[in-house]
NUFI-24524 format. One record per residue (C-alpha): x, y, z; residue in one letter. Coordinates in pm, whole numbers, plus 32768, in hexadecimal, padded with zeros to 4 digits. Layout:
<sites>
east/north/up/residu
X/Y/Z/A
...
</sites>
This chain:
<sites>
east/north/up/residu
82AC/7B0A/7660/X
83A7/7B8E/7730/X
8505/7AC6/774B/X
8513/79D8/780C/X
8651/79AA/78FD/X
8759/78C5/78C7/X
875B/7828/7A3F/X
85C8/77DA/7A15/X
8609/772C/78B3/X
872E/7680/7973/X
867B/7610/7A7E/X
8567/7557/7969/X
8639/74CD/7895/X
86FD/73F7/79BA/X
85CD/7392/7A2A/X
856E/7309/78B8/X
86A6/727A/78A2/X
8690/718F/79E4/X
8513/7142/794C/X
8420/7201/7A30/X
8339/7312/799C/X
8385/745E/79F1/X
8295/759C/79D4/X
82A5/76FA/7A15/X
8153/7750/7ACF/X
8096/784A/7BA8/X
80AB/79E3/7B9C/X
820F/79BC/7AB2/X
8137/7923/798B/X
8024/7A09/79CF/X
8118/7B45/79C4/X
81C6/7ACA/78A7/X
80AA/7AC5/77AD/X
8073/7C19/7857/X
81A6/7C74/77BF/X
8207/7CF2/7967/X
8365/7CE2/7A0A/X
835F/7B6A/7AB1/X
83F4/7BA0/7BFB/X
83A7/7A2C/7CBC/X
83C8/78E8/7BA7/X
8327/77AF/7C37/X
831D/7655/7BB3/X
8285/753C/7BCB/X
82D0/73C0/7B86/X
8278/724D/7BAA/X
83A4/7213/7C4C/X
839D/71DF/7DC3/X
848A/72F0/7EC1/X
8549/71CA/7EEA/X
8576/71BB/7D7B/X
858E/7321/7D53/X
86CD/732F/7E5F/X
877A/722F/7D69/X
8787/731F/7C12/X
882D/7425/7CB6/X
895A/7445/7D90/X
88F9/7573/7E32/X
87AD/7567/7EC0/X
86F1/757F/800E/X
85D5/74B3/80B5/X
851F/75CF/81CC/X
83EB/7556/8102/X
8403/741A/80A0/X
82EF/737F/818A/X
81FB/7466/8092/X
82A0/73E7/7F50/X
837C/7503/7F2F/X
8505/7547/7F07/X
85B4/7679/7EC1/X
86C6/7619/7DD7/X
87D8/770D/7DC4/X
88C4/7781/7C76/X
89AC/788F/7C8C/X
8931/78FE/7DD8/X
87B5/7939/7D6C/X
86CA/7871/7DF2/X
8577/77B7/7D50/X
8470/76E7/7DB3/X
841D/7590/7D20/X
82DA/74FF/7DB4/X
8265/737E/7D65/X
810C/7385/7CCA/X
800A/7399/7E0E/X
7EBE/7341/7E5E/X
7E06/740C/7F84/X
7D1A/7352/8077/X
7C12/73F4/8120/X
7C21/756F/81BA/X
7B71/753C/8307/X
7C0A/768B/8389/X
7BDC/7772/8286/X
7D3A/7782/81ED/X
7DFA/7694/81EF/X
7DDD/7504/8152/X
7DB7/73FF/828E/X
7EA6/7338/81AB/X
7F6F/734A/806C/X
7FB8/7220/7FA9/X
809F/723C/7E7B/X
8033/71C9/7D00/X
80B2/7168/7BD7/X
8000/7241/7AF4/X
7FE4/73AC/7AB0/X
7E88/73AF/7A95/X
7E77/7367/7BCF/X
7F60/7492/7C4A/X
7E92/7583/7B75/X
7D1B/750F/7C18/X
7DBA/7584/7D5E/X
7E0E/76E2/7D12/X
7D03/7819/7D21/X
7CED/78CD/7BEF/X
7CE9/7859/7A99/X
7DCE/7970/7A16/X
7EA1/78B7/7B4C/X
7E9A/7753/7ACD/X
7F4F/773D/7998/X
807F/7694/795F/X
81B8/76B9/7869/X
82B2/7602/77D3/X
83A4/770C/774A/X
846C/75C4/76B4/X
8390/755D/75A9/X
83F6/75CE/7454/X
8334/76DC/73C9/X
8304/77ED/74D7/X
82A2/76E6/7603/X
8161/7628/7644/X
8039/76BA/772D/X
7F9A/7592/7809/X
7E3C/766B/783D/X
7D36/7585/7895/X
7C4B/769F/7940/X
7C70/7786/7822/X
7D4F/787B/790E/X
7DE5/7968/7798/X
7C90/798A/7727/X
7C36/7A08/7884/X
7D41/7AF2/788C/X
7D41/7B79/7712/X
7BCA/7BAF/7781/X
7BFD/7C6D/78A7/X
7B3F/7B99/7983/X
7B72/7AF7/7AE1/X
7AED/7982/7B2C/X
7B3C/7889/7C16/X
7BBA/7717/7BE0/X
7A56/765C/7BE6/X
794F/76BB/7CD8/X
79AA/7826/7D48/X
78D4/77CC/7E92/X
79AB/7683/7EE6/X
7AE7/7759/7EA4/X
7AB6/788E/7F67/X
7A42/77AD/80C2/X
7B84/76CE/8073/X
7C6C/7824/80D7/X
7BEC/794D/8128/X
7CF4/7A23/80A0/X
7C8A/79BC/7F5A/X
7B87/7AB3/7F6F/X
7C9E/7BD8/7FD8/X
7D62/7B68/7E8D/X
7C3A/7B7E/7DBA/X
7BE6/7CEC/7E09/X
7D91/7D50/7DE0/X
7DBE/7C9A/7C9F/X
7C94/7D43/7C16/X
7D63/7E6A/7C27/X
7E9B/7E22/7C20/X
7E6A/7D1B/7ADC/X
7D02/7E2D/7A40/X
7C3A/7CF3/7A80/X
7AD3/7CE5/7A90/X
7A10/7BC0/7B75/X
791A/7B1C/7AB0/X
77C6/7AFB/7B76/X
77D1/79DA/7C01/X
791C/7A21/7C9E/X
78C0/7B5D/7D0F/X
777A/7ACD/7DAD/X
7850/79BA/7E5C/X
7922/7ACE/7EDC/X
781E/7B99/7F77/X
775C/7A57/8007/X
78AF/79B9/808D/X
793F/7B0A/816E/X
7934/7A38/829A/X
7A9F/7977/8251/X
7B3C/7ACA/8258/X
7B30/7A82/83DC/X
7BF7/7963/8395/X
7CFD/7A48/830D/X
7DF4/7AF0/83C9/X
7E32/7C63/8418/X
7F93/7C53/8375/X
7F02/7B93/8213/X
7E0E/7CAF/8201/X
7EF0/7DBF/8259/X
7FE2/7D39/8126/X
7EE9/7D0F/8047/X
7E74/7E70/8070/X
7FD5/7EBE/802E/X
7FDF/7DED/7F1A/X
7EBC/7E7B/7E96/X
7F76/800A/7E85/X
8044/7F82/7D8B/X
7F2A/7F85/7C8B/X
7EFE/80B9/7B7E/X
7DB3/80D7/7C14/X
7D82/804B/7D86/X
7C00/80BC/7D5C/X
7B94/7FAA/7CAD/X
7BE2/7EEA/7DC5/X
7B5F/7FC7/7EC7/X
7A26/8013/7DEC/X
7A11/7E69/7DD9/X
7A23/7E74/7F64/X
7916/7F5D/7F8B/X
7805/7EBD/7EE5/X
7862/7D66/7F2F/X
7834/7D9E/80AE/X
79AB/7D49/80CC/X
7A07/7EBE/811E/X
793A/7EC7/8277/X
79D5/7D80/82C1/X
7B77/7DFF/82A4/X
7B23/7F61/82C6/X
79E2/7FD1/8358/X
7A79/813C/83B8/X
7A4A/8158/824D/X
78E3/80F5/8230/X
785C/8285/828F/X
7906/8315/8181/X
783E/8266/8043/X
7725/834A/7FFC/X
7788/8467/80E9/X
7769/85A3/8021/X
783B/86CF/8014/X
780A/881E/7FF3/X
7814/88F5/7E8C/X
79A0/8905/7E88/X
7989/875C/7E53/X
78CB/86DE/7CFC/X
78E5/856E/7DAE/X
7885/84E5/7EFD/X
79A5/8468/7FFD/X
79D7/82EE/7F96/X
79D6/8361/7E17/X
7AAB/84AC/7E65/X
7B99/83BF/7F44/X
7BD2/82B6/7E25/X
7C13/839F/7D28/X
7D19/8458/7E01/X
7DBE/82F5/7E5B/X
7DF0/828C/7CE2/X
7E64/83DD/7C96/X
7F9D/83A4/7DB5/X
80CB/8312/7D45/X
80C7/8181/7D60/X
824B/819B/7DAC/X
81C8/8204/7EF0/X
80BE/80F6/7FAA/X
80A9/81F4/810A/X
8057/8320/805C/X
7F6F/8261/7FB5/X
7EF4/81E2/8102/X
7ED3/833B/815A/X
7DED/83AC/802F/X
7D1E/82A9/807A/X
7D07/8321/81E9/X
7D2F/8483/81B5/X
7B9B/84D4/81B8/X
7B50/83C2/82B1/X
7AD9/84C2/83B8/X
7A07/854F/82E3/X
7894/84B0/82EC/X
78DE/84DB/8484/X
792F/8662/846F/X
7843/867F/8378/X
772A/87D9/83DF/X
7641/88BC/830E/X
76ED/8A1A/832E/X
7637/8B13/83EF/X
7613/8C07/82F6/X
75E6/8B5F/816C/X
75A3/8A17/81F2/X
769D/8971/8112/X
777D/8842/81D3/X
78A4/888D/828E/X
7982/8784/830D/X
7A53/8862/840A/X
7B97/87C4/84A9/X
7B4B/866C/83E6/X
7CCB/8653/83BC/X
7D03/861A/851D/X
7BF9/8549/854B/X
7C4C/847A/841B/X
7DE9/8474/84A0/X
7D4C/83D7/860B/X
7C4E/82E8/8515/X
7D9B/82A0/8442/X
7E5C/8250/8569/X
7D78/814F/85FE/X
7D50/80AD/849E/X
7EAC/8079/8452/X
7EE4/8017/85AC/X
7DEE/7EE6/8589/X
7E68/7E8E/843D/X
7FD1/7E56/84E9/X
809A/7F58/841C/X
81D4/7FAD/84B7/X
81CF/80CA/858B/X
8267/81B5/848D/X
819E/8187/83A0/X
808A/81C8/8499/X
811B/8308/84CD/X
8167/8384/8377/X
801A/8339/82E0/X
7F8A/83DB/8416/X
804B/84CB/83D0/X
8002/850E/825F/X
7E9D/84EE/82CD/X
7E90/861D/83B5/X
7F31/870A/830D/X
7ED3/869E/81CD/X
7DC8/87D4/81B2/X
7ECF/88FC/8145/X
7E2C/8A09/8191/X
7F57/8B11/80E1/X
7EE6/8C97/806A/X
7FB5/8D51/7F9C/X
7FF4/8E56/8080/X
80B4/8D6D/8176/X
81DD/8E21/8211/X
8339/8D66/81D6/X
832C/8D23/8334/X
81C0/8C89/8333/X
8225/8B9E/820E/X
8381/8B55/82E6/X
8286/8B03/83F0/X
8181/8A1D/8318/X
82D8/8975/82EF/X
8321/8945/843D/X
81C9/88E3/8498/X
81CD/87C0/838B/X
8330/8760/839A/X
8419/8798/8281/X
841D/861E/8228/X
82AE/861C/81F3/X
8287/8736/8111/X
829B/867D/7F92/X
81A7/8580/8022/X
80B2/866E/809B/X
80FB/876F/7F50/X
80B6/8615/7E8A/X
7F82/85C9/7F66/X
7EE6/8702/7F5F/X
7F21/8730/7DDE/X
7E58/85B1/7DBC/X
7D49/8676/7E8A/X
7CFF/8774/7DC3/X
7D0C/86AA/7C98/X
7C08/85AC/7D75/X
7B09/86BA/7D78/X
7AB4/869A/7C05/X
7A38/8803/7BC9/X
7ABE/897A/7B4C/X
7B7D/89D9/7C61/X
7C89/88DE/7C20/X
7D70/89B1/7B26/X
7D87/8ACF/7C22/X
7D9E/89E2/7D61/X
7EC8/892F/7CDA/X
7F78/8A8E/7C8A/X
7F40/8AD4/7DDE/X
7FFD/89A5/7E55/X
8113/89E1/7D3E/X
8145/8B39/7DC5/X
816D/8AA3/7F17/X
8251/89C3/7E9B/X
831D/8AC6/7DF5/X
8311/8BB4/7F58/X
8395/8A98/800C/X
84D4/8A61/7F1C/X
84FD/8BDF/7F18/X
8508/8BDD/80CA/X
8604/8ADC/80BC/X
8686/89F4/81DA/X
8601/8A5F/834D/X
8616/89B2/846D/X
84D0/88FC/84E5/X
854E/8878/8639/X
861F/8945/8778/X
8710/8807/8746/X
8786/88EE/860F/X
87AD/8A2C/86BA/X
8909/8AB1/86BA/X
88E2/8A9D/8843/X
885C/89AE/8905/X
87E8/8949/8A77/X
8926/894A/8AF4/X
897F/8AA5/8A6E/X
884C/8B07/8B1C/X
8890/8AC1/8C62/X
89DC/8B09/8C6F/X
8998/8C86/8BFD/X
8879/8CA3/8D1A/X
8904/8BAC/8E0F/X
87C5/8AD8/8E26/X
8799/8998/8E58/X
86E8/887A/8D69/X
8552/88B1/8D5A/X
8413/890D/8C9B/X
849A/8A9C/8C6F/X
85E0/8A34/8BA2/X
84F4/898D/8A9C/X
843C/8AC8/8A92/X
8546/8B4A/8A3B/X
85CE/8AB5/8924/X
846E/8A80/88A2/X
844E/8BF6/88B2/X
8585/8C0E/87F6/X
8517/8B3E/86EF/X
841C/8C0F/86B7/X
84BD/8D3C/869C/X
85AE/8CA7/8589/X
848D/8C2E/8504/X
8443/8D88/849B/X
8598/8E00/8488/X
868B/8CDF/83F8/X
87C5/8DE6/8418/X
8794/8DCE/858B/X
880F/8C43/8595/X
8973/8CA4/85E8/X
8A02/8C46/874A/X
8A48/8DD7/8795/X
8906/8E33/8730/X
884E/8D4A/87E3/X
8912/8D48/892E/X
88D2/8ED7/8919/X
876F/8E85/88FE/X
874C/8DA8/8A22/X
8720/8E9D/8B40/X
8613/8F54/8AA9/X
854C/8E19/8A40/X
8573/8D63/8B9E/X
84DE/8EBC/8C27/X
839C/8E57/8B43/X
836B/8D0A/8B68/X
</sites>
């Protein structure tokens, strides 16, 4: 088991030594016999906030009315809660009441998952003592997924129970048992109860896993995915064409595990990158096979809207957009310098190791014999763009600028000075020598004469 930190065993041991219990409970004792970094340790106790507040001299009381204080040491903070009882859920997700207990059984019943209600005393002599009344380690060294009693009762107590159920079967490699999964699929109706920003997090959450399709996959044949994300429903069972062994849902999970977890958006963006696809999707006029012509920008307008509803912030709106419509890369060996300077442009140079990575988990996505020489492809493109070096992708980089412009031809601000520089850029573009101010005030004349 991993070591456990000084402050946490602190924390226990004072409240031994005044005479209350104290337990270490929730996702740190599930991580720890998971041998995973702990990053949030919560306790629990039989001793009431008011009781709590008088073991430690540092401590504050924002949640005390709930049975919880965050008690302070060495400017790290940690929350004790009293042992609780939950009332009835009339809305869905939250208890109508909360009524503290002495006993940790009690604590435990309320919590969803068994692999979630086990409790630990790292004090006791001999590695600690596991309070596991629901059988939560055998669960876990099983690789299985069941709720505290009656999976039905728990699910229609909070809907978001339902969201955590599909993440931690990726995130933890947890399989539902059946009548879990069957409660799940017959109880999608709470999710309404949820809101946008708790689902939104939990899909975030849920990039974090090795493999986010086992989640996604869960969603899909639960019902839950046409519930959250029923843009998404089109693409299970929509077939390809011969360059694709796999239809789009199975192409798109297997391109989102094979993205980096470090980064949840371009995750996002795998999983949205084919999203225009079943709506683009024709029979080509000649062989027949499927084409699925401008999907990308379909799928960037889809991706948009999506992320939009799902309250992401309005960056990353735009980046997995982004990533989404120019995910296709489209590069031929026989690209000019100036034509791979201009992909550059067209992308932006910020966006270029997320797309490279993208397109890379594309290919691999597509599960057949083209993948070795698709991925050179890519590499090669990666190697041209290193070899064209840094270029400007805006006029705001030009060694001239508006000003210079209108000074030189005594004009005054408008539509035709953009032009311009915009023409400018282009011709740099093509010829990076040419951003120098002499060069490009010499070219000004001729290029206002064209545009």
């Amino acid at each position: 088991m991993n070591a456990i930190p000084p402050k946490v065993i602190t924390i226990c041991q004072t409240l031994q030594d005044k005479g209350f219990e104290a337990w270490l409970v929730g996702g740190a004792v599930r991580d720890l016999l998971l041998q995973r970094s702990v990053h949030d340790w919560d306790f629990a106790t039989n001793a009431t906030p008011e009781q709590i507040q008088r073991c430690f001299s540092h401590s504050l009381d924002i949640g005390a009315k709930h049975g919880t204080i965050t008690v302070r040491l060495e400017g790290e903070g940690f929350e004790v809660t009293t042992y609780r009882k939950d009332g009835t859920y009339s809305d869905g997700r939250r208890p109508d009441s909360v009524e503290f207990s002495t006993s940790i059984h009690d604590d435990l019943a309320r919590r969803d998952f068994t692999v979630n209600a086990i409790a630990f005393d790292p004090l006791v002599e001999g590695g600690g003592y596991y309070f596991d009344p629901y059988h939560g380690r055998q669960d876990l060294k099983a690789g299985i997924l069941r709720t505290v009693g009656n999976a039905f009762d728990r699910f229609r107590e909070d809907g978001l129970r339902l969201l955590r159920a599909v993440r931690f079967s990726a995130t933890h490699n947890l399989t539902l048992i059946d009548s879990t999964r069957i409660a799940l699929a017959h109880t999608l109706d709470q999710l309404g109860r949820v809101s946008i920003e708790r689902i939104r997090d939990e899909l975030t959450k849920t990039m974090a896993a090795a493999e986010p399709s086992r989640a996604f996959n869960l969603m899909a044949s639960t019902g839950m995915l046409g519930a959250i994300l029923p843009e998404m429903l089109p693409m299970v069972g929509c077939g390809q064409n011969r360059y694709h062994e796999f239809d789009v849902w199975n192409h798109t999970m297997k391109v989102v595990d094979t993205c980096p977890a470090s980064d949840p958006m371009l995750r996002f963006a795998a999983l949205f990158h084919d999203i225009g696809k079943p709506a683009s999707k024709k029979p080509h006029t000649q062989h027949g096979d499927a084409t699925f012509y401008d999907h990308e920008h379909i799928g960037a307008t889809m991706t948009q809207d999506l992320m939009t509803r799902l309250r992401f912030s309005s960056d990353q709106v735009a980046r997995v957009a982004h990533l989404v419509r120019h995910h296709f890369v489209r590069y031929e060996s026989d690209w000019s310098d100036a034509a791979v300077r201009r992909w550059m442009r067209n992308v932006g140079v910020e966006h270029i190791p997320h797309l490279t990575t993208l397109a890379i988990a594309d290919i691999v996505g597509k599960g057949n014999a083209f993948i070795p020489l698709e991925i050179t492809t890519i590499n090669e493109l990666k190697h041209r763009i290193d070899s064209v070096g840094t270029i400007p992708t805006s006029s705001s980089m030009l060694a001239v600028s508006g000003h210079h412009v209108m000074t030189l031809l005594n004009i005054p601000p408008g539509p035709k000075v953009g032009n311009i520089l915009a023409e400018l850029l282009e011709r740099v573009t093509e010829d990076p020598t040419l951003n120098s101010e002499e060069k490009l005030l010499g070219l000004i004349p001729e290029v206002a004469a064209s545009v």
